[in-house]
C-alpha atoms as an extended CHARMM CRD file, in Angstrom:
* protein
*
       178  EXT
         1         1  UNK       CA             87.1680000000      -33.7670000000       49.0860000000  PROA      1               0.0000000000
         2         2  UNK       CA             89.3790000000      -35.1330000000       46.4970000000  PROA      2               0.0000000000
         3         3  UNK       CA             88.4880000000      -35.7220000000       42.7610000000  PROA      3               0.0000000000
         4         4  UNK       CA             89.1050000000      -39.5980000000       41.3680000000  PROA      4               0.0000000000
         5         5  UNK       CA             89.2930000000      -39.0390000000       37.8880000000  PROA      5               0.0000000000
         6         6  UNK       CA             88.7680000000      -36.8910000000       34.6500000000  PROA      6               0.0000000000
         7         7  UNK       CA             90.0000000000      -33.3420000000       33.8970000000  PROA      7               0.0000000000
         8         8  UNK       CA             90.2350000000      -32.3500000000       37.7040000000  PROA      8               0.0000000000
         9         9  UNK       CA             91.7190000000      -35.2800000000       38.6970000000  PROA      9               0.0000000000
        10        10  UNK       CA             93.9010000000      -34.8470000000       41.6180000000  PROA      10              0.0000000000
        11        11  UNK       CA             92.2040000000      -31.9620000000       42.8190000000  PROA      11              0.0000000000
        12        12  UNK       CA             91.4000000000      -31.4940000000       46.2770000000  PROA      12              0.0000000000
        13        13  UNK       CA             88.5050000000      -28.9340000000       48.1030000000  PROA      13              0.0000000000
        14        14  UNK       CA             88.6540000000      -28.1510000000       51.7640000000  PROA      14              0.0000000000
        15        15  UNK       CA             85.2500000000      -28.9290000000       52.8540000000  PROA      15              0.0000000000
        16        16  UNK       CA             84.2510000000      -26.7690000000       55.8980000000  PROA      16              0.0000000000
        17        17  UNK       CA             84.4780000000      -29.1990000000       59.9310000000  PROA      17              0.0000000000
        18        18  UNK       CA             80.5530000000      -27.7340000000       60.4100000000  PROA      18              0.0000000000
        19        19  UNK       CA             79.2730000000      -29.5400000000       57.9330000000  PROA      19              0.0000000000
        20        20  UNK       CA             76.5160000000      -31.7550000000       58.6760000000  PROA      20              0.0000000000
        21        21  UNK       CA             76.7640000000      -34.0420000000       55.3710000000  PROA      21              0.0000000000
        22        22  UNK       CA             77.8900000000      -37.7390000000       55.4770000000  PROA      22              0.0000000000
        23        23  UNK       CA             79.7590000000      -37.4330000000       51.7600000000  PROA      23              0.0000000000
        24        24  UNK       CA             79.9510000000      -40.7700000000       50.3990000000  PROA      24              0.0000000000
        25        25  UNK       CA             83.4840000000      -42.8090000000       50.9630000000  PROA      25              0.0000000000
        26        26  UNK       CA             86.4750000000      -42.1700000000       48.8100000000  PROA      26              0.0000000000
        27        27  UNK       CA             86.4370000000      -46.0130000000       48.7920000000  PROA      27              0.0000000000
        28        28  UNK       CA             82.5360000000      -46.1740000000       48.3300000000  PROA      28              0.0000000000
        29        29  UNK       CA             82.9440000000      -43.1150000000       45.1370000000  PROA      29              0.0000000000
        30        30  UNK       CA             86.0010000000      -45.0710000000       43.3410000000  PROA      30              0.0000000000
        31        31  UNK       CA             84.3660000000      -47.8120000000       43.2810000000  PROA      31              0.0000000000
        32        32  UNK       CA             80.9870000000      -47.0000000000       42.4730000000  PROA      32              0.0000000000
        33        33  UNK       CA             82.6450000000      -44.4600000000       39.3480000000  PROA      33              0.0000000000
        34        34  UNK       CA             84.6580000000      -48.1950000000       38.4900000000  PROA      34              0.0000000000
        35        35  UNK       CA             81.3360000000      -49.6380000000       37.7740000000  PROA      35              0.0000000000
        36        36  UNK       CA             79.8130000000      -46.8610000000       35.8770000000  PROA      36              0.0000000000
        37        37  UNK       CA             83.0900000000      -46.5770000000       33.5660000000  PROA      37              0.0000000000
        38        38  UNK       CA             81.9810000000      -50.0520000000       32.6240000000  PROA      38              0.0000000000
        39        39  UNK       CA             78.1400000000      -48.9000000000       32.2020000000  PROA      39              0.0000000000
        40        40  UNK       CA             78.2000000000      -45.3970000000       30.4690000000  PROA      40              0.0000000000
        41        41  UNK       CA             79.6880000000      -42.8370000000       28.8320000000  PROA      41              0.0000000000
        42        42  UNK       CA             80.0770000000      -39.7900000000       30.9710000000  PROA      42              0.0000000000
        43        43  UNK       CA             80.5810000000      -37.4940000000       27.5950000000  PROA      43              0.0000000000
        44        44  UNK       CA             77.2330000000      -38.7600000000       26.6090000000  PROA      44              0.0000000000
        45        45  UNK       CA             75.5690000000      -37.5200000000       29.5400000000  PROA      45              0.0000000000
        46        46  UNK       CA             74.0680000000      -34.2400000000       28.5710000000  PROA      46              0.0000000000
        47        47  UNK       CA             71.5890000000      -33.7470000000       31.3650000000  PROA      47              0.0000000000
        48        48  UNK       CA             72.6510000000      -35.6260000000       34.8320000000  PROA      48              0.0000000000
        49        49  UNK       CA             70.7950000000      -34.7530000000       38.6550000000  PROA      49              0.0000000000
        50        50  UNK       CA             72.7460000000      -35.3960000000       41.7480000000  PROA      50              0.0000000000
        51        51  UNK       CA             69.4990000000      -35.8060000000       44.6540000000  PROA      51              0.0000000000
        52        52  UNK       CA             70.8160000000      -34.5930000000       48.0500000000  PROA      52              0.0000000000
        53        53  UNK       CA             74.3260000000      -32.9990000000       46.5110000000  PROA      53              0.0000000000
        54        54  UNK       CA             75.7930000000      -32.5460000000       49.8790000000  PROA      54              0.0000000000
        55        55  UNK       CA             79.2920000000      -31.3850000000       49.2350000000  PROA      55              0.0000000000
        56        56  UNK       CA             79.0620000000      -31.8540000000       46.1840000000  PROA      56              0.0000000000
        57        57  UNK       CA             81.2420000000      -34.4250000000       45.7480000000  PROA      57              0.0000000000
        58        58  UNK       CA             79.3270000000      -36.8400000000       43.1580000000  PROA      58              0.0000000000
        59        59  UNK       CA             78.7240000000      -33.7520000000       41.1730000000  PROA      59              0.0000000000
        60        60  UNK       CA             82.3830000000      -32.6760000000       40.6630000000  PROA      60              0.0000000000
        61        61  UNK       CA             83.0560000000      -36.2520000000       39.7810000000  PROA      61              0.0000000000
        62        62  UNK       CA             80.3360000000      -36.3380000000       36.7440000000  PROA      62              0.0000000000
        63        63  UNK       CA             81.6470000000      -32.7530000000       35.8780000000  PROA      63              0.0000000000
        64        64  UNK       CA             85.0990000000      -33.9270000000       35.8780000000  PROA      64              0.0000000000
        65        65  UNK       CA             84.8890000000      -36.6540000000       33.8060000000  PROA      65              0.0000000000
        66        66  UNK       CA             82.8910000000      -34.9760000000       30.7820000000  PROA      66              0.0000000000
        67        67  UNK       CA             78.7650000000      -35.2080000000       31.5960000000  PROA      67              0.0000000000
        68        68  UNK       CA             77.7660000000      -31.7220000000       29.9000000000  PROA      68              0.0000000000
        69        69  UNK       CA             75.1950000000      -30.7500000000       32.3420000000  PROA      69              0.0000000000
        70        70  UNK       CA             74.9700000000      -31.7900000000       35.9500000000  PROA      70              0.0000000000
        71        71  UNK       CA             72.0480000000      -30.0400000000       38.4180000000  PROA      71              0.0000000000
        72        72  UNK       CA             73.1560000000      -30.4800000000       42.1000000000  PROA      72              0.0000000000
        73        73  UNK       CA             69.7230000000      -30.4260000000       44.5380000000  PROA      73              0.0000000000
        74        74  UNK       CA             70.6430000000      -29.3750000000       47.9640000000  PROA      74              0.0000000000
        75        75  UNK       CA             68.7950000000      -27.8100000000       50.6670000000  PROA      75              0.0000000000
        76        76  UNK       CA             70.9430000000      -26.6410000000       53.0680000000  PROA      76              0.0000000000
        77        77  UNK       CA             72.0440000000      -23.4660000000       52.5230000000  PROA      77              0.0000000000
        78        78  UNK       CA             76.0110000000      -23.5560000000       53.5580000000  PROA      78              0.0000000000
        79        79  UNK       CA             76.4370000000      -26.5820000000       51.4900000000  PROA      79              0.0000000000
        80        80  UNK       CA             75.0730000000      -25.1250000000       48.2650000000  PROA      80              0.0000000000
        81        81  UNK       CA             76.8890000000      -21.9500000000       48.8390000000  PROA      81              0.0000000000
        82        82  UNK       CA             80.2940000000      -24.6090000000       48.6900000000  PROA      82              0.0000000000
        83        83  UNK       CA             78.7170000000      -26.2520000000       45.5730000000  PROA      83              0.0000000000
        84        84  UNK       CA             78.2890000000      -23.1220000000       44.0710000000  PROA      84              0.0000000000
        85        85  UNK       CA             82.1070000000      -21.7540000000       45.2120000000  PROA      85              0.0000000000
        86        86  UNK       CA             83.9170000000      -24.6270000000       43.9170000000  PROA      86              0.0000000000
        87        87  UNK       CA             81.4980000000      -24.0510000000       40.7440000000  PROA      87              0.0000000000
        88        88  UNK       CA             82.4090000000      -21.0060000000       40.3700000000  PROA      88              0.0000000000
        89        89  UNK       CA             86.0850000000      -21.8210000000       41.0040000000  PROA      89              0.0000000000
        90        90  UNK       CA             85.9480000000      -23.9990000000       38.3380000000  PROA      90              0.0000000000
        91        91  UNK       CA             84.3240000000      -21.7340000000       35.6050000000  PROA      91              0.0000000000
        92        92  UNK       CA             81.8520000000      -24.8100000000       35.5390000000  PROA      92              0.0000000000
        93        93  UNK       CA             78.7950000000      -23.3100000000       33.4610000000  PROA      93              0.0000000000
        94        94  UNK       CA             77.1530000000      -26.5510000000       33.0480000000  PROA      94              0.0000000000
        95        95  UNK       CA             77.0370000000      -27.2180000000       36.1550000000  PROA      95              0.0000000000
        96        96  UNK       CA             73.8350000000      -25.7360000000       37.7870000000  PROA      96              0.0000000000
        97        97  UNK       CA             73.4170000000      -25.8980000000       42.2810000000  PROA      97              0.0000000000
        98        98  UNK       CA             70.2810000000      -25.2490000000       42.5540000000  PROA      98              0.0000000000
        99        99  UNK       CA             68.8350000000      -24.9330000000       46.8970000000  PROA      99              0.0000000000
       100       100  UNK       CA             65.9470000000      -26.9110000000       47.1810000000  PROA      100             0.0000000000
       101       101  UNK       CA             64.1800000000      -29.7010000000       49.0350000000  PROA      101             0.0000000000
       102       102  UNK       CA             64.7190000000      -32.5800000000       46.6310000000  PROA      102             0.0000000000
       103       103  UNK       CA             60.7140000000      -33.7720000000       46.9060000000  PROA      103             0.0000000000
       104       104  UNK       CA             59.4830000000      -30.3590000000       45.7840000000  PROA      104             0.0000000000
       105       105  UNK       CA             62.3250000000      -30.4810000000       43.0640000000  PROA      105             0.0000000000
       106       106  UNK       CA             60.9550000000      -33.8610000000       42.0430000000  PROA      106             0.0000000000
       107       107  UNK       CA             57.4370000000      -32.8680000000       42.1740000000  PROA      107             0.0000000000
       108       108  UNK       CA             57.4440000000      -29.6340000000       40.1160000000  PROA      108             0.0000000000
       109       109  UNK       CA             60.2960000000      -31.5100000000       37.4350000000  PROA      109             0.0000000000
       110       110  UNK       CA             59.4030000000      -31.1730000000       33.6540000000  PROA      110             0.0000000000
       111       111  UNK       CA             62.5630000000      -32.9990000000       32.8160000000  PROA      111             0.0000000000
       112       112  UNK       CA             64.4020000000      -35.7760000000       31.7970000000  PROA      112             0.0000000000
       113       113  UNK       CA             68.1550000000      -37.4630000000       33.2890000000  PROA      113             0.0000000000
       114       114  UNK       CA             70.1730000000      -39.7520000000       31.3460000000  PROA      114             0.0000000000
       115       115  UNK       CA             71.6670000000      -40.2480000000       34.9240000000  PROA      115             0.0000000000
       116       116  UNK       CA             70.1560000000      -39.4970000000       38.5670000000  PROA      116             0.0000000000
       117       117  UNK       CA             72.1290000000      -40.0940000000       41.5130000000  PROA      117             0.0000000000
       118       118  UNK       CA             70.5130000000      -40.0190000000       45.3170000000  PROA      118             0.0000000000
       119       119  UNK       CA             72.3730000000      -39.5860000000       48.5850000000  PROA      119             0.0000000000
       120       120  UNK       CA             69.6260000000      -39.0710000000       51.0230000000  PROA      120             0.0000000000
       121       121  UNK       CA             70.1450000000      -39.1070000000       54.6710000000  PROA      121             0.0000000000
       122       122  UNK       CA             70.2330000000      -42.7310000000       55.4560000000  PROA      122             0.0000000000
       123       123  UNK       CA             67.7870000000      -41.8750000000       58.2580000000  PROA      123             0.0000000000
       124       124  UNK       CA             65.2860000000      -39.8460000000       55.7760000000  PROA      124             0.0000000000
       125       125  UNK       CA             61.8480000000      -41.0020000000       56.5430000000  PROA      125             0.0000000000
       126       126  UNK       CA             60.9740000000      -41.2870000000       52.9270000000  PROA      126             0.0000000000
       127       127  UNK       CA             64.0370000000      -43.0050000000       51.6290000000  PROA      127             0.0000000000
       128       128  UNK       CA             61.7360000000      -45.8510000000       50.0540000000  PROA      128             0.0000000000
       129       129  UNK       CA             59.9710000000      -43.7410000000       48.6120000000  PROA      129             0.0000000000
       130       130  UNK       CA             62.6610000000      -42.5170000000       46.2960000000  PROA      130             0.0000000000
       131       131  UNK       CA             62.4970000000      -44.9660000000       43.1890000000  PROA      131             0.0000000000
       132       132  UNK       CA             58.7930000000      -45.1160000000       42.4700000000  PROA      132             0.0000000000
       133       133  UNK       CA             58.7620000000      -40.9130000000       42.8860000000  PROA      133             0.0000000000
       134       134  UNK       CA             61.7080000000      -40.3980000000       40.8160000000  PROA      134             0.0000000000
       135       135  UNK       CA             60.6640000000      -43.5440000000       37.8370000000  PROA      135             0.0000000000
       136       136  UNK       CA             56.8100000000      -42.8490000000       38.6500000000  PROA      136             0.0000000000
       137       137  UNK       CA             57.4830000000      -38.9910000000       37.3040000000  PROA      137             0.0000000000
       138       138  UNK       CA             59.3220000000      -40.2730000000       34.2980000000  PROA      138             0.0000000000
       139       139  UNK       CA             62.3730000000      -38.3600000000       35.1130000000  PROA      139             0.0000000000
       140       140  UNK       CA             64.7110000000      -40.8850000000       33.1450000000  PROA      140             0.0000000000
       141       141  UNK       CA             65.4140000000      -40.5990000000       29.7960000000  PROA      141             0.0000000000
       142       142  UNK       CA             65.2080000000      -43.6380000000       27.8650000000  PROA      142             0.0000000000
       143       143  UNK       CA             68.2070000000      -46.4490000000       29.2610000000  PROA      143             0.0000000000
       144       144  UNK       CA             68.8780000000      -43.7410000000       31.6660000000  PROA      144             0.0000000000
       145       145  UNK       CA             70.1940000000      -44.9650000000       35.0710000000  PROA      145             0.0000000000
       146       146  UNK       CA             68.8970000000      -44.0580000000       38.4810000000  PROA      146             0.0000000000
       147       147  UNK       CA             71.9430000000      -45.0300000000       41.5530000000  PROA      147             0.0000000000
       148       148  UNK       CA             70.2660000000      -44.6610000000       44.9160000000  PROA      148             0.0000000000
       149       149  UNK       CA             72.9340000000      -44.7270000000       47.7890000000  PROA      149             0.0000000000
       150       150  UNK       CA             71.5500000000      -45.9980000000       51.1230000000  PROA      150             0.0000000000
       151       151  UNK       CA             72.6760000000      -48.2250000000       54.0910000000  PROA      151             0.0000000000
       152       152  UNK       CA             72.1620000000      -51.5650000000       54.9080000000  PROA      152             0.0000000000
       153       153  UNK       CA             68.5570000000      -51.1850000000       56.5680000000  PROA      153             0.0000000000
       154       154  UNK       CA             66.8910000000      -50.8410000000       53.1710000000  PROA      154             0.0000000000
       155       155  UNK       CA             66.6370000000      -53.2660000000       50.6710000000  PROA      155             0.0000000000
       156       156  UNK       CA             65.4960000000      -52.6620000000       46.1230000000  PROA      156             0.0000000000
       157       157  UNK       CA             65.6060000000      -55.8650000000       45.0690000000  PROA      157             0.0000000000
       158       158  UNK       CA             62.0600000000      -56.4600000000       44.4810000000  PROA      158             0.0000000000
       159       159  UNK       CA             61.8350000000      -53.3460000000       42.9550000000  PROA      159             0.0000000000
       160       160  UNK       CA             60.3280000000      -53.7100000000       39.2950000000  PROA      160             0.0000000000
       161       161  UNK       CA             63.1290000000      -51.3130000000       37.9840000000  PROA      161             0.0000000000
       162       162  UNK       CA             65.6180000000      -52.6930000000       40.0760000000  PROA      162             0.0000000000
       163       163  UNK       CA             69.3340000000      -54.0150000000       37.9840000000  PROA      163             0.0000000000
       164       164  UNK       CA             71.5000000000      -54.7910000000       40.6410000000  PROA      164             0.0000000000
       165       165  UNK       CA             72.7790000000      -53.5270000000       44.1490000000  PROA      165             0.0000000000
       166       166  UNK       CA             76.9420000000      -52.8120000000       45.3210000000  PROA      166             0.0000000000
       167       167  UNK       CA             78.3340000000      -52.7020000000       48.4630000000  PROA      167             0.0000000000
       168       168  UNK       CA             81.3520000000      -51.3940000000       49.4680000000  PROA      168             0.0000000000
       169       169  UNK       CA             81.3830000000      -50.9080000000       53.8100000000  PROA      169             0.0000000000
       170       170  UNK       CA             78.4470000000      -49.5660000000       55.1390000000  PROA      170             0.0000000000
       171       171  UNK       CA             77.1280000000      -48.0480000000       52.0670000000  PROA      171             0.0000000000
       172       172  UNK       CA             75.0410000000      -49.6510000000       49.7730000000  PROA      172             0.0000000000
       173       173  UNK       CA             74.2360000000      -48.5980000000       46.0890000000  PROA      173             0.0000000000
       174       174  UNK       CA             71.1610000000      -49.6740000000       44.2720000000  PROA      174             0.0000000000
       175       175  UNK       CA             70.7580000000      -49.2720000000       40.4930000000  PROA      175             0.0000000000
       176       176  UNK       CA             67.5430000000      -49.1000000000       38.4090000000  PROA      176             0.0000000000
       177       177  UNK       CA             66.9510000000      -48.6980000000       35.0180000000  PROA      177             0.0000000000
       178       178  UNK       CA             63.2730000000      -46.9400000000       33.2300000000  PROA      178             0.0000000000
C-alpha cells in the first residue's frame, strides 16, 4: 500500500498476503483523490469517516494530505489491528480505528462528517442501502460529501442526493451531497 500524496507521500506499508480486503486500485485512489483536489479542501476536513476501512488505505490518504480527524470503521479484527499499527507508526492521534460493523456504527452515530467514504464488499447484501442510511441519519455536515465505491452492478443515479458517478476499471464511485 503506497501513499499518493501529502506529508507521507511516497510511503509504502506491507499489507499482510491473508488479507481478505479488495483495497481500492492505485489507479482507482489517484484518480478518485484528482477529483476531490478539485472539490475540497482536505485541511478543512475536521471530522472525516472511512465505511469499511479495509487496509486502511483511503484513511492514510485523508490523513496524509491534512483532514484533522479521520475515524476508520472496520470489522475484521486483523485489518484494524494494521490500521491501528501503521497509526501508531505514524504518531497519527487524529486518526481514530475504531472495530465495528459499519451498520451498528451508523445506527448508534450522534455525529456529523464533512466527508464519508464507503468501500463495502461489492457483494454486501445491503450495498443499496448505504446512501439513504448514511443521508437518512443526517451524518453529513452541511455541503459535506458522501463517495460510495461499488462495482458496476449497482447504479445512484436516481438517487435524490446523487452529484455525479466516476469510473475508472471495474470500480465505480458515486458521489452525493446532503
Amino acid at each position: 500500500m503506497r501513499v499518493i500524496s501529502g506529508k507521507y507521500k511516497r510511503r509504502t506499508f506491507e499489507v499482510p498476503r491473508t488479507f481478505k480486503a479488495r483495497p481500492t486500485t492505485d489507479f482507482a485512489k489517484e484518480n478518485l483523490f484528482n477529483v476531490l483536489t478539485n472539490l475540497i479542501d482536505f485541511e478543512e476536513c475536521t471530522n472525516v469517516l472511512d465505511l469499511f476501512a479495509g487496509t486502511g488505505s483511503i484513511s492514510l490518504e485523508l490523513v496524509s494530505r491534512g483532514c484533522s480527524r479521520v475515524i476508520s470503521v472496520e470489522r475484521e479484527p486483523s485489518h484494524h489491528a494494521f490500521i491501528y499499527k501503521v497509526k501508531e507508526q505514524l504518531g497519527e492521534a487524529g486518526w481514530i480505528p475504531l472495530r465495528s460493523d459499519v451498520f451498528r456504527y451508523i445506527e448508534k452515530c450522534h455525529d456529523t462528517f464533512d466527508l464519508i467514504f464507503a468501500d463495502p464488499p461489492y457483494a454486501l447484501t445491503r450495498l443499496a442501502e448505504l446512501p439513504d442510511l448514511i443521508l437518512g441519519k443526517g451524518m453529513l455536515s452541511e455541503g459535506g460529501m458522501l463517495i460510495l465505491e461499488h462495482g458496476k452492478d449497482h447504479s445512484f443515479a436516481e438517487h435524490p442526493k446523487f452529484v455525479q458517478e466516476r469510473v475508472y476499471g471495474s470500480v465505480h464511485f458515486s458521489f452525493f451531497e446532503a
